[in-house]
C-alpha positions in Angstrom: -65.4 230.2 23.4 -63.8 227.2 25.5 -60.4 226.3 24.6 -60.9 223.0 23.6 -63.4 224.0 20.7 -61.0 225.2 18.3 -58.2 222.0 18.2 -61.7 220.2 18.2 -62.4 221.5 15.0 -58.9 221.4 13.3 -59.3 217.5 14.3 -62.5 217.0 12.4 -61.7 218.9 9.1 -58.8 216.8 9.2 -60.4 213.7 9.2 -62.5 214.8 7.0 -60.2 215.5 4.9 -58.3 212.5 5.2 -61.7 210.7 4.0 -61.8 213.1 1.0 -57.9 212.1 -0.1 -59.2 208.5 0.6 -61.4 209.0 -2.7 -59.0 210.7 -4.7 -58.7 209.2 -8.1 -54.7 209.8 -8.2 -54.0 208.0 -11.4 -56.8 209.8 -13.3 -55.3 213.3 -11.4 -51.3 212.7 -12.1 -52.3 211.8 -15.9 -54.1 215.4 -16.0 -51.1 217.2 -14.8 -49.0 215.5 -17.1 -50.5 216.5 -20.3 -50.0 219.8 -19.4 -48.5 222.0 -22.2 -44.9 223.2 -21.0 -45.9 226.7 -21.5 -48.5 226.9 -19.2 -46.3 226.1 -15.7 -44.1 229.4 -16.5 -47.4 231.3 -17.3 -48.8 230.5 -13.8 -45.7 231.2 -12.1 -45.5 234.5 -13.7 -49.2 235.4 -13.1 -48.4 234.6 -9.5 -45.6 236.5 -9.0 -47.3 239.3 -10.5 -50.0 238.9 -7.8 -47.8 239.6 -5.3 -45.7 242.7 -6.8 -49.3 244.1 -7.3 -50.6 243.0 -3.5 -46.7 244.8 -2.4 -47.8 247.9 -4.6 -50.4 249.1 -2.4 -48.8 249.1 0.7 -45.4 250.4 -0.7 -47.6 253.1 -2.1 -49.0 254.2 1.6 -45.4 254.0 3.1 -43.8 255.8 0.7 -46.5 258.6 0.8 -44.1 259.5 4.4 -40.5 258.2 3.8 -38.6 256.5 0.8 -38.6 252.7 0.7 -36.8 249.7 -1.1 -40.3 248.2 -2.5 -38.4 244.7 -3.4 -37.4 244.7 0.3 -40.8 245.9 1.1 -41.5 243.0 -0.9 -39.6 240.7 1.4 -41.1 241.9 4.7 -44.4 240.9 3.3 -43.6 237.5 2.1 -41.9 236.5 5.6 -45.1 238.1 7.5 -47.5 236.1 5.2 -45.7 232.8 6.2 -47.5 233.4 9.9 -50.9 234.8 7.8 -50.9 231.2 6.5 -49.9 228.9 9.3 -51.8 230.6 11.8 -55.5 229.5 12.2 -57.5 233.0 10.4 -55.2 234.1 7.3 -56.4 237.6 7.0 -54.0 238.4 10.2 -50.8 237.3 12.6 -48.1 238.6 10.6 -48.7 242.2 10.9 -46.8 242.5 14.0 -43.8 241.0 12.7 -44.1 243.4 10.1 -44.2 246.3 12.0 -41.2 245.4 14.2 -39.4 244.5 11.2 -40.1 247.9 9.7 -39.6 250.1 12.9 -36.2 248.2 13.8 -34.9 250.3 10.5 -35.4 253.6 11.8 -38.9 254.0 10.5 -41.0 255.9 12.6 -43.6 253.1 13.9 -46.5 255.3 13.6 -46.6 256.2 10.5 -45.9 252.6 9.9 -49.1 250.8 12.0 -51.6 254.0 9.7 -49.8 252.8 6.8 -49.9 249.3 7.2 -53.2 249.3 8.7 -55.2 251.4 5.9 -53.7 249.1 3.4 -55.1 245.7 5.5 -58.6 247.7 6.2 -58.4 248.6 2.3 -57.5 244.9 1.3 -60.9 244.0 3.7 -63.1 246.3 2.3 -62.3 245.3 -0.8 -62.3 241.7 -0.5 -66.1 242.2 1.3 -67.5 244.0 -1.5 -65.8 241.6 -4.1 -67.5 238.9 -2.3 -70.8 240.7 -1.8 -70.4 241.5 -5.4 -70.1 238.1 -6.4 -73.1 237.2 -4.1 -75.4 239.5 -6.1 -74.4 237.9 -9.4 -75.3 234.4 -7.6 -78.8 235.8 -6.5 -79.6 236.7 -10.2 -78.4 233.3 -11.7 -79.6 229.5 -11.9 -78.0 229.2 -8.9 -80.7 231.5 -6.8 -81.9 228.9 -5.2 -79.0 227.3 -3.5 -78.0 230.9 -1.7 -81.2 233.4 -1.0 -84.9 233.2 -1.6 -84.6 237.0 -2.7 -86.0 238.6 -5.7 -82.8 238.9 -8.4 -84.0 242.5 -8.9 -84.0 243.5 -5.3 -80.3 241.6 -4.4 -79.0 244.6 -6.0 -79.7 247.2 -3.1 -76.9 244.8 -1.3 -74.6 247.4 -3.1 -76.1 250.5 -1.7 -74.4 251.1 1.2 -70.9 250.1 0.0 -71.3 252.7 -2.7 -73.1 255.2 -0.3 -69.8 254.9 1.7 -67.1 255.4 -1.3 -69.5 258.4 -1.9 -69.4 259.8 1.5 -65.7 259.5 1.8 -64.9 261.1 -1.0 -67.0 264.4 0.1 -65.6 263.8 3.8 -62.5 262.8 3.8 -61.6 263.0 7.1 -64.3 261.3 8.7 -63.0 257.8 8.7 -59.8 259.7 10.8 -62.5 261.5 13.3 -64.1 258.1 14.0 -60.7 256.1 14.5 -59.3 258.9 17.3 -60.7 256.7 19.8 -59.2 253.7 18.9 -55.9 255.1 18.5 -56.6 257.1 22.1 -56.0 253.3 23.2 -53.2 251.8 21.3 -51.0 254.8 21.9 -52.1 254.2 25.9 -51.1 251.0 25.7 -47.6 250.4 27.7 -45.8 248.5 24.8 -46.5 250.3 21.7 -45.8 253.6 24.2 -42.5 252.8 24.4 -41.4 252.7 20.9 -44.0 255.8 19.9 -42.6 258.8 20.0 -45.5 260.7 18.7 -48.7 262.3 20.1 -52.3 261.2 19.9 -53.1 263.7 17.4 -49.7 263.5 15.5 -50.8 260.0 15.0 -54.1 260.9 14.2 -52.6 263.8 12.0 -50.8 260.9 10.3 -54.2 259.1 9.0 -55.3 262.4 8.2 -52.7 262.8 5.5 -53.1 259.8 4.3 -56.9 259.6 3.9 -56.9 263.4 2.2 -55.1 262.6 -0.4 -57.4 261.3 -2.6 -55.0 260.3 -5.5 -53.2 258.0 -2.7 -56.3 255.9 -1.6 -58.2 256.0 -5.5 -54.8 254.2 -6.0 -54.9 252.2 -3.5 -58.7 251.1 -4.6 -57.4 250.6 -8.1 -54.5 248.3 -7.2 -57.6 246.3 -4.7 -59.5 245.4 -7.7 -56.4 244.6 -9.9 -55.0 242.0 -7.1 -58.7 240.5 -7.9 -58.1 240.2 -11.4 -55.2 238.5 -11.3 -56.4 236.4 -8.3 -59.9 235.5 -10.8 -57.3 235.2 -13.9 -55.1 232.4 -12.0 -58.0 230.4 -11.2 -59.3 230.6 -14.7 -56.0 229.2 -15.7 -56.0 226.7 -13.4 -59.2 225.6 -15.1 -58.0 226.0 -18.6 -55.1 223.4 -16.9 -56.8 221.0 -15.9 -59.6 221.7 -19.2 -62.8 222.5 -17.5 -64.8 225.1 -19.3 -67.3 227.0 -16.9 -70.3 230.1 -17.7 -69.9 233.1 -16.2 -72.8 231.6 -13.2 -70.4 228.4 -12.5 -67.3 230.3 -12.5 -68.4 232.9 -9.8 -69.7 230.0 -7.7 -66.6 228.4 -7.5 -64.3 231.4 -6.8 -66.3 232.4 -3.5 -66.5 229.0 -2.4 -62.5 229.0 -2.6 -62.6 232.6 -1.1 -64.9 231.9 1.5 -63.0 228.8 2.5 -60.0 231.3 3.3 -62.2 232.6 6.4 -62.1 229.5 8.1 -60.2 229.3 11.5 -57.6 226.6 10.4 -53.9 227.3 9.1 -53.9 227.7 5.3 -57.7 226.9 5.3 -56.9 223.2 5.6 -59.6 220.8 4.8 -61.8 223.8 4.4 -60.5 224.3 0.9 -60.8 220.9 -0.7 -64.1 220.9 1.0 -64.9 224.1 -0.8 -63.4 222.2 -4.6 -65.2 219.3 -3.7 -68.3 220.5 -3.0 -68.5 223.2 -5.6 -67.5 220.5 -8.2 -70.0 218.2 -7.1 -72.8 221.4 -7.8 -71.1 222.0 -11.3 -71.4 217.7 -12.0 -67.4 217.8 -12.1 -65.5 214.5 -11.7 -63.5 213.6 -8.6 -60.4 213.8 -10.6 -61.0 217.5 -11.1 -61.6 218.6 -8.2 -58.6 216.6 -7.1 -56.6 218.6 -10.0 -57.3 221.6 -9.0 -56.7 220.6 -5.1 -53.0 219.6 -6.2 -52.5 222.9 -8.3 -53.9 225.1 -5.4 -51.4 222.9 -2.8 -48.4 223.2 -4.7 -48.9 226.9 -5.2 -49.9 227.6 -1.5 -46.3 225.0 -0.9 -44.4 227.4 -2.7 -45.6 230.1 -1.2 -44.6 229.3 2.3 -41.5 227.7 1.3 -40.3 231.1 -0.1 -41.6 233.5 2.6 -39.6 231.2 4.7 -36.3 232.3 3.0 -37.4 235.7 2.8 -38.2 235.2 6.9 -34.5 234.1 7.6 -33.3 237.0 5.0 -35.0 239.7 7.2 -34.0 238.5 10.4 -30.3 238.2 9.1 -30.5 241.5 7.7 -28.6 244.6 9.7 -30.5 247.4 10.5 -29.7 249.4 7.9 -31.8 247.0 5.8 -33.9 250.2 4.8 -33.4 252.9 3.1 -32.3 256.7 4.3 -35.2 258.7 5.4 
């Protein structure tokens, strides 16, 4: 892809969503937000932070399986490496790195640190896909059929085959996920930079995702915690609805939350543009007002402000930090 493509792109979504502010009724939107009922800012704040301790949870859990951790300070690393996740264009990834330096500069051994960190990002993708491809199947057997796949509604359940053929297989073969990814590993422990700080063979390393992925109580978990971050993530936005009083059937309301999701995959920093596009033109399908849409825009904004603001703080807290920042192993 030539270089000039991608600022090419950020330009135009930013126009375009300069045009889409342009139409913004703001006196209809700020009139919304302030008949809010007082006890509904503390109850998003809480959900939110409880998103978070649950998204920690999971990879605390796959660290811990190898050497004690502070999971608030776990908490911290992930926060400051989510700060690059969402000024970065793509934020799925960019932070890890950060993550694992900051983790290995405390005497952690950095290869059981890239298998644990890495299962819990491949866990969180798998998760998110089948979610998604989940929510795609309810869409192919609603009113909405039309808009996404000419398919049968009957037959857009076989999309959920092979995700459950997989789960299946991996629980009766366990280890061949770890057989499959000796290859790759063959080639980041070859590589002269991460060789330097590894002190551990090929097949430790693969010994190390071994572990992790036989113990089935560790990964179930892991599963468990996937699905509960997706709860809380569907709760908030059914708050954020009940905020700003729209009332949506079970059809509308999966429509608009894989609009929003799938606006997260776009190639700019914090999905810019792509989200309001996504609100705008998911509320223009559910014949929702401007001032809605630009409602929930605000909410989503001051959230994602917050967000960055604090892993900001927690950014400067880790790099202040000395190295016994983590616990004894």
């Amino acid at each position: 892809m030539p270089v000039w493509v991608k600022p090419v792109f950020i330009v135009l979504l930013l126009i375009g969503l300069g045009v889409l502010l342009q139409q913004l009724p703001l006196a209809a939107m700020m009139q919304r937000l302030a008949d809010l009922a007082w006890w509904q800012w503390p109850l998003w704040l809480g959900l939110n932070l409880l998103l978070l301790h649950l998204a920690t949870l999971r990879w605390w859990l796959f660290l811990t399986h190898f050497a004690p951790f502070s999971f608030y300070r776990l908490l911290v690393i992930r926060q400051a490496g989510q700060v690059v996740n969402m000024l970065t264009p793509g934020p799925q990834v960019g932070g890890e790195p950060l993550q694992l330096y900051w983790l290995a500069r405390q005497h952690l051994s950095l290869s059981k640190c890239l298998v644990a960190l890495g299962l819990d990002r491949l866990l969180e993708l798998g998760i998110n896909l089948s979610v998604l491809a989940l929510g795609l199947v309810l869409l192919l057997d609603s009113r909405f059929n039309q808009l996404v796949s000419p398919v049968l509604p009957g037959a857009s359940w076989l999309l959920m085959l092979p995700v459950a053929a997989l789960l299946l297989w991996w629980c009766w073969q366990p280890g061949w996920l770890a057989d499959r990814c000796a290859p790759l590993m063959a080639k980041w422990r070859a590589h002269p930079r991460l060789a330097a700080y590894m002190n551990t063979s090929d097949q430790s390393l693969l010994t190390i995702l071994r572990s992790l992925l036989q113990t089935p109580t560790l990964w179930l978990a892991g599963i468990g915690l996937s699905l509960g971050v997706w709860v809380l993530v569907l709760s908030e936005l059914a708050l954020l609805l009940q905020m700003v009083n729209v009332q949506l059937t079970v059809d509308e309301f999966v429509l608009l939350a894989l609009a929003l999701r799938l606006a997260q995959f776009v190639p700019v920093p914090a999905g810019l543009g792509a989200l309001e596009a996504a609100v705008f033109g998911a509320c223009a399908l559910l014949d929702l007002s401007a001032a809605t849409a630009g409602s929930l825009i605000l909410l989503m904004r001051c959230r994602d402000l917050a967000l960055i603001l604090g892993g900001f703080i927690c950014l400067r807290w880790v790099e202040r930090m000395p190295n016994g920042f983590a616990q004894s192993t």
